[in-house]
C-alpha positions in Angstrom: 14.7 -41.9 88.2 11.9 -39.6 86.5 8.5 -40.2 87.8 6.0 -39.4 85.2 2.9 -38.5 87.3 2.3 -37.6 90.7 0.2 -40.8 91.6 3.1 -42.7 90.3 5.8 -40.8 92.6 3.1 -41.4 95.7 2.5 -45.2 94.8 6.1 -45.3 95.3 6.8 -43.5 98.3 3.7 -45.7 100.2 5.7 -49.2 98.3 8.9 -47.7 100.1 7.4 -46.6 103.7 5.5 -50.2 103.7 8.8 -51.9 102.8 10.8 -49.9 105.2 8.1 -50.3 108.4 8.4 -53.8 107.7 12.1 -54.3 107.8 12.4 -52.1 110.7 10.1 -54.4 112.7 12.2 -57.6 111.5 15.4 -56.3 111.9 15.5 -53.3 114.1 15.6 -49.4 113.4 19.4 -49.3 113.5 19.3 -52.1 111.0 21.6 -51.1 107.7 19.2 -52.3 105.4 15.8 -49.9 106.9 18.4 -47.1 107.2 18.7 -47.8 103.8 15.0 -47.6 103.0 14.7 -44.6 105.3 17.3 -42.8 102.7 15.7 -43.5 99.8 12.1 -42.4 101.3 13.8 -39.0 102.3 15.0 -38.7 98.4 11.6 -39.3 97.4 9.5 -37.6 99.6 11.6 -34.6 99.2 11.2 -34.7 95.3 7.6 -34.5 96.0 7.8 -31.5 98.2 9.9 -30.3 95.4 7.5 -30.9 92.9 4.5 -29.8 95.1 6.2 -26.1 96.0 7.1 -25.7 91.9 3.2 -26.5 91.2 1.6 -24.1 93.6 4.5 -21.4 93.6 
């Protein structure tokens, strides 16, 4: 998945974090489907670090 903009990558990551809050609360923290969420919120949130370090570095 290439994310053409930062705004778009952060829309994204706040989408995910909203999704994954609300599952968590429905379904519990050990749930399969918020650790799923949580996964894919580490993967992006890292690519943003990543992208963040290249930009100032």
């Amino acid at each position: 998945m290439i994310y053409l903009n930062y705004a778009e990558l952060i829309n994204k990551i706040q989408n995910l974090r909203e999704q994954m809050i609300k599952i968590g609360k429905e379904k519990g923290l050990s749930n399969p489907e918020t650790i799923k969420y949580s996964q894919e919120l580490d993967v992006l949130i890292m690519k943003y670090q990543l992208l963040t370090y290249k930009k100032s570095g």
